[in-house]
C-alpha positions as CSV (number, residue, x, y, z in Angstrom):
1,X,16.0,-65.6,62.1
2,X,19.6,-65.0,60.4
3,X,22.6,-64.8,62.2
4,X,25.8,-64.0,60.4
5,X,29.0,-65.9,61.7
6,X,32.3,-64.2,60.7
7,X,34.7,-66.0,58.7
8,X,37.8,-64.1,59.3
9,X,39.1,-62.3,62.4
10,X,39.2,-58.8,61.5
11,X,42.9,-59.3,60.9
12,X,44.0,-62.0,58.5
13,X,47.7,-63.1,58.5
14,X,49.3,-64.3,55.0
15,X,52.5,-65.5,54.5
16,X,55.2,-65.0,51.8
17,X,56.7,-68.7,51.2
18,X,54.8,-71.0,48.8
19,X,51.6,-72.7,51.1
20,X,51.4,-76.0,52.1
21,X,48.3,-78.4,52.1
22,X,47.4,-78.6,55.7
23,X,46.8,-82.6,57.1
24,X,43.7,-82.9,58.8
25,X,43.7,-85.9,61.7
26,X,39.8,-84.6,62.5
27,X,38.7,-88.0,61.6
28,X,39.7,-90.8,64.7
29,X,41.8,-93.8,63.6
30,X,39.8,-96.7,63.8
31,X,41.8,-100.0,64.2
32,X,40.5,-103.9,63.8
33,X,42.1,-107.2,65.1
34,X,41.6,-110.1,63.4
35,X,42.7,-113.7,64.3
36,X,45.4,-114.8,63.0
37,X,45.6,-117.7,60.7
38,X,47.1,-120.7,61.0
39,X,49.5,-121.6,58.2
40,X,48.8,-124.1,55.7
41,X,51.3,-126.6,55.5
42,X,52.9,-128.0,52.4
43,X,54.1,-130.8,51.4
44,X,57.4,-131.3,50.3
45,X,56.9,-133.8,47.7
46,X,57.9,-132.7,44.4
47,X,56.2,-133.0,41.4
48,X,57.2,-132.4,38.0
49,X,58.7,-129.1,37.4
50,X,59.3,-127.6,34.0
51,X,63.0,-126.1,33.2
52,X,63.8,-124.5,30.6
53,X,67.2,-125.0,29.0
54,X,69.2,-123.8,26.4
55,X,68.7,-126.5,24.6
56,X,64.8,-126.1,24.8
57,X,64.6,-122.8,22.7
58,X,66.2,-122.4,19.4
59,X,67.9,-118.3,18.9
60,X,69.2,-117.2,15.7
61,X,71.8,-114.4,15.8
62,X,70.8,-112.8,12.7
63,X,67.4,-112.8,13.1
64,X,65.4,-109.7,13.3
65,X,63.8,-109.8,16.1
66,X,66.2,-107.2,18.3
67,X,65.6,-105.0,16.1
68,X,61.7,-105.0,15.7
69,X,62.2,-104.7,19.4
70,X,64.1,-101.7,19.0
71,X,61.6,-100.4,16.5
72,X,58.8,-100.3,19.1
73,X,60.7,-98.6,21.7
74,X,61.9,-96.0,19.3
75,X,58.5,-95.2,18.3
76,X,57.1,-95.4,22.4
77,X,60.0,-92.7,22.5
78,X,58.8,-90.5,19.7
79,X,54.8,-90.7,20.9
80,X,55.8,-89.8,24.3
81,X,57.9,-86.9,23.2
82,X,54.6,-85.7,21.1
83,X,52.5,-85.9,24.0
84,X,54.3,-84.5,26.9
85,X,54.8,-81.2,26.8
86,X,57.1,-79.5,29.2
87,X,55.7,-75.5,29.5
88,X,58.6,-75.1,31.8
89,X,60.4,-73.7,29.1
90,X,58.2,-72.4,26.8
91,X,59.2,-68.9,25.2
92,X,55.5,-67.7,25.0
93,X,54.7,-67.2,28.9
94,X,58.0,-65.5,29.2
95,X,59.1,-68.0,32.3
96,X,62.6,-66.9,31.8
97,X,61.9,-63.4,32.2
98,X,59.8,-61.2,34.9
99,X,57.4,-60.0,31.9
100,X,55.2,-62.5,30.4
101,X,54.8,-62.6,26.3
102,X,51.5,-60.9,24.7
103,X,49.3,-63.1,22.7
104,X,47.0,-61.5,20.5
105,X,43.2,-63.1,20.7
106,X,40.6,-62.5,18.1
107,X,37.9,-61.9,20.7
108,X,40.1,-59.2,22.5
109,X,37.9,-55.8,23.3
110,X,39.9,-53.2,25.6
111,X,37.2,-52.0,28.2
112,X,40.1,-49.4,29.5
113,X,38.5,-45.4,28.8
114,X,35.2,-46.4,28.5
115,X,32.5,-45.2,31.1
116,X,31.9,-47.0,33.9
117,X,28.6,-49.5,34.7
118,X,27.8,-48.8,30.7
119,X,26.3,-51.6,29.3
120,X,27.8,-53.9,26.5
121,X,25.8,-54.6,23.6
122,X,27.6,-58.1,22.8
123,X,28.1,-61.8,25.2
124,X,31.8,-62.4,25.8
125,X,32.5,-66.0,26.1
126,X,33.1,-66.7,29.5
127,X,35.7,-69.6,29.3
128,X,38.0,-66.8,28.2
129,X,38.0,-65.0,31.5
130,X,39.0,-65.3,35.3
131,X,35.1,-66.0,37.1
132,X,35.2,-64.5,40.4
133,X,31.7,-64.5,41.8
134,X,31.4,-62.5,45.2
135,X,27.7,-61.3,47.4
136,X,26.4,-58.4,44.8
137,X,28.2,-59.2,41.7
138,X,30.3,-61.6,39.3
139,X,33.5,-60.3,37.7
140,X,35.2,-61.2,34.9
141,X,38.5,-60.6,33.8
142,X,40.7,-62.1,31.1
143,X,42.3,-65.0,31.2
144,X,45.3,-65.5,28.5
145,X,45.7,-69.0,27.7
146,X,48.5,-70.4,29.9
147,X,49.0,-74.1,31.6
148,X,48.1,-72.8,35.2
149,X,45.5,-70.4,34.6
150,X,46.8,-67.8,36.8
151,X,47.7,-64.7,34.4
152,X,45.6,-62.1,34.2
153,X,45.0,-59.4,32.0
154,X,43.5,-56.3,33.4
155,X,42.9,-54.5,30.1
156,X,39.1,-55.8,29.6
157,X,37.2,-56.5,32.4
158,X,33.3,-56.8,33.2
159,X,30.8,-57.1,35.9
160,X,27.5,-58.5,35.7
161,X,24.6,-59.2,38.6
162,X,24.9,-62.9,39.7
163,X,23.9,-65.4,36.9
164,X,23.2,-63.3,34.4
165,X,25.0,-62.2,31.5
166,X,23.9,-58.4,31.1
167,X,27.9,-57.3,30.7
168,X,29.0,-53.6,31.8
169,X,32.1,-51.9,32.4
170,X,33.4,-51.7,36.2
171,X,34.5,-48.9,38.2
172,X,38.3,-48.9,38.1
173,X,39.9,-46.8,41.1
174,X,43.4,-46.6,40.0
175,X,45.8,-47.5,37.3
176,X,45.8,-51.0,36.4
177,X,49.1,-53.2,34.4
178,X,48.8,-53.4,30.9
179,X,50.9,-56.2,30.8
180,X,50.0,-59.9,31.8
181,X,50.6,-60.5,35.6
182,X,50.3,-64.0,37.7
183,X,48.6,-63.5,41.0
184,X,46.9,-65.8,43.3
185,X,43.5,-65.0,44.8
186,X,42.5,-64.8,48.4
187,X,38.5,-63.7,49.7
188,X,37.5,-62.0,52.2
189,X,34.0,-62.9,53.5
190,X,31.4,-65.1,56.0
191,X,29.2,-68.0,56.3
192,X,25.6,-66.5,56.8
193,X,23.1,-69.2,58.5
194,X,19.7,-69.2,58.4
195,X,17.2,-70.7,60.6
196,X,14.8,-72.5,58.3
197,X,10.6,-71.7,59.5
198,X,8.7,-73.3,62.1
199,X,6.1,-75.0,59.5
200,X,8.8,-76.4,57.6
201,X,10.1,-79.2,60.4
202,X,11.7,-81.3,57.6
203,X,14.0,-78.4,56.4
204,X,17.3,-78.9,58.1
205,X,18.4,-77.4,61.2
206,X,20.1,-74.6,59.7
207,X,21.0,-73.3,55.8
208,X,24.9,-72.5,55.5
209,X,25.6,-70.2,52.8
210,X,29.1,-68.2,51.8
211,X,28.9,-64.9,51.6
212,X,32.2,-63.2,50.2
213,X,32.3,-59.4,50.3
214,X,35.9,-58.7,49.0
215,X,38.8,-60.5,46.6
216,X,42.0,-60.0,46.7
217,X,44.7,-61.0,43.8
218,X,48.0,-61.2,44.9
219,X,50.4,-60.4,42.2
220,X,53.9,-63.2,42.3
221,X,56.8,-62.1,42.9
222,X,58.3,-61.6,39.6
223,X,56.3,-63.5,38.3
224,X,57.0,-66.8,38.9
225,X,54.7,-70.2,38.6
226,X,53.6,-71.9,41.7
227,X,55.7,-74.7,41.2
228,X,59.0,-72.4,41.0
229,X,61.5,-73.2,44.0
230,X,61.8,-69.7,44.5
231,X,57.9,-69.0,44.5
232,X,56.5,-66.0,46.7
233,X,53.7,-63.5,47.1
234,X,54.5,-59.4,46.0
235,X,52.6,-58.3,49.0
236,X,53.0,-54.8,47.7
237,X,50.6,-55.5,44.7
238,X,47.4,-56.0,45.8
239,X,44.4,-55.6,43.3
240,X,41.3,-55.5,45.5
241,X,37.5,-56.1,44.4
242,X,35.1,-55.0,46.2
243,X,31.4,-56.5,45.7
244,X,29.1,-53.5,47.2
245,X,30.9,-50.4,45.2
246,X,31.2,-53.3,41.7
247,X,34.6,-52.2,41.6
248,X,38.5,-52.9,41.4
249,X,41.5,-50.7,42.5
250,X,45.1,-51.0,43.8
251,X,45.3,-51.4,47.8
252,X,47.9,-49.2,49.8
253,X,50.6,-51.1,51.5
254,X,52.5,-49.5,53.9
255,X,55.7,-51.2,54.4
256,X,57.0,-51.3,58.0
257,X,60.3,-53.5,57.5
258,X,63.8,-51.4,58.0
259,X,65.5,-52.9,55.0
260,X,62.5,-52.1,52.6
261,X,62.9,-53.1,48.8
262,X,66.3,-54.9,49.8
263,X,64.8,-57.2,52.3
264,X,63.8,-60.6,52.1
265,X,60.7,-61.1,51.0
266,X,60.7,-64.7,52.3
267,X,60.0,-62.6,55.5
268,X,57.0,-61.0,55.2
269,X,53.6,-60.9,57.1
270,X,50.8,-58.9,55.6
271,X,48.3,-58.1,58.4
272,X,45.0,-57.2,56.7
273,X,42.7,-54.9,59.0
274,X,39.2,-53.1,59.1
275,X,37.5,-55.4,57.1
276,X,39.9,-55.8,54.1
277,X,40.7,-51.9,53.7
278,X,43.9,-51.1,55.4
279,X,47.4,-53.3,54.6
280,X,50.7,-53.3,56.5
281,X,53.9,-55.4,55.5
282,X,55.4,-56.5,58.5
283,X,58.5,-59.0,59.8
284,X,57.5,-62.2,60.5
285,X,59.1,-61.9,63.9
286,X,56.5,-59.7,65.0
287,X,53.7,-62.5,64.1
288,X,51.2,-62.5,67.2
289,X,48.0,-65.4,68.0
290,X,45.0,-63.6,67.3
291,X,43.2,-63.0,70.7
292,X,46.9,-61.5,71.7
293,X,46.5,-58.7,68.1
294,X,42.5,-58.1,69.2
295,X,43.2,-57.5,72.2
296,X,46.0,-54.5,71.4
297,X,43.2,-53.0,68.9
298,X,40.4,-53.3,71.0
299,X,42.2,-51.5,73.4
300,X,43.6,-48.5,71.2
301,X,40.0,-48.1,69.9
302,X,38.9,-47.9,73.1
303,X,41.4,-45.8,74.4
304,X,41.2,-43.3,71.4
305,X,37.0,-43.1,71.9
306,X,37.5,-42.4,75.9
307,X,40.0,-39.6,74.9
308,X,37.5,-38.4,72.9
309,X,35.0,-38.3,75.5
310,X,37.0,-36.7,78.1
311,X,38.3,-33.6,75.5
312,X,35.1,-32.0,76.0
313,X,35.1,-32.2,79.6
314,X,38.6,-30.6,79.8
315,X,39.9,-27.3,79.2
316,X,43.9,-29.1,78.4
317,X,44.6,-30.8,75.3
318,X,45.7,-34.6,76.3
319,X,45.1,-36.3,79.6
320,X,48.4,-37.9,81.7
321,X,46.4,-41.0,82.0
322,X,46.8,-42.4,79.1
């Protein structure tokens, strides 16, 4: 018997301001008392202590030793300094600027043009790509070497059947960048349990397994590194993949904030509905708890199949009831 729990409400909320780890106190505090013990007592006889003196030690001034000293700090200073490398400022990821540099790879092949769930006749070497293993399906996507792993490069892209490597060429919906872009990632998805048999009574109780129908890469907001102060998500650039269809496209936003572009994004709330296929942008003023946000779309669903009903029992177009 198989039961699948949903992992997600059909809405999920996402915020724009960098995320924080969430503490968990699920575990209880457990707390011991011991006795005390009884302090030892000393004795306050002295015995024979050793101090040093000035006289004791013998320091020449011109000696070299300050300045063999200095020698081995000077070279601690010039190993640490070829060690540590600060990719804050490095020119090659363009962190200064919204666009992020091109680096050109010898094992580069543009899969943009060619037809779609065609077959590769070469292996690509998967340590050069973004992973992203879903229900039907394992994409890949390129990864261009950078400190956080979290550029992507859209321009070659393949799909293969779980944990296998027979490559072919994706279904692309819309226009992707051809240009590097950060973006985070987010699922979309379940836990499917399964009962295990009756003749198998030392199976455990149930079998947990993740079942993730949808990704979702959130592009950054001008492209900026986690660890930038003025991190946040562009919710307006969403790059969907979906595992049933084997495919990738662009979702439509539609942006319900009066200010618009000039607003702050610090501000928004995506609301993801119907299963990961329709987005909306909205203030986060207008947040709501889930049961509250069910309820409202249980009820226009409802309402909307009850007006439904009714039209053909009715010779007026709307009713006055609702």
């Amino acid at each position: 018997m198989a039961t699948a729990l949903p992992l997600l409400y059909p809405t999920a909320l996402f915020c724009s301001p960098k995320p924080q780890n969430a503490l968990s106190s699920s575990s209880p505090l457990r707390l011991s008392l011991k006795p005390l013990k009884t302090p030892q007592k000393f004795s306050r006889r002295r015995g024979k202590q050793f101090l040093p003196k000035a006289d004791d030690f013998d320091f020449d001034l011109d000696s070299p030793f300050d300045s063999i000293v200095e020698d081995q700090e000077f070279e601690e200073m010039d190993n640490k300094k070829d060690i540590d490398h600060d990719y804050g400022f490095s020119s090659s990821f363009g962190v200064s600027g919204e666009d992020i540099a091109m680096v050109d790879s010898d094992s580069f092949i543009s899969t943009q043009g060619q037809e779609a769930e065609k077959l590769v006749n070469y292996r690509i070497n998967e340590e050069e790509f973004h992973k992203i293993s879903l229900l039907d399906c394992d994409f890949f996507i390129r990864k261009p070497p950078d400190p956080d792993d979290s550029v992507y490069d859209f321009r070659e892209m393949y799909v293969t059947p779980p944990d296998t490597d027979v490559y072919s060429i994706p279904k692309v919906l819309a226009p992707m960048p051809q240009k590097y872009i950060r973006c985070s990632q987010s699922d979309f998805g379940r836990y499917n349990v399964t009962e295990p048999p009756i003749d198998a009574p030392r199976d455990p109780m149930f079998k947990s397994e993740r079942e993730i129908f949808k990704v979702f890469l959130f592009k950054h907001y001008r492209n900026r590194r986690l660890a930038d102060p003025e991190f946040m998500l562009d919710f307006e650039e969403i790059y969907v993949i979906d595992s049933k269809t084997k495919s990738i496209t662009r979702a439509k936003v539609v942006v319900t904030v009066p200010a618009g572009r000039n607003r702050d994004r610090k501000r928004d709330l995506l609301s993801v509905c119907d299963n990961g296929s329709s987005f909306k942008i909205l203030d986060l003023s207008e947040r709501e708890d889930a049961d509250t946000f069910l309820q409202k779309r249980e009820w226009e669903q409802s309402r909307g199949e009850m007006e439904r009903y009714l039209r053909k029992l009715r010779d007026y177009g709307k009713s006055n009831w609702f």
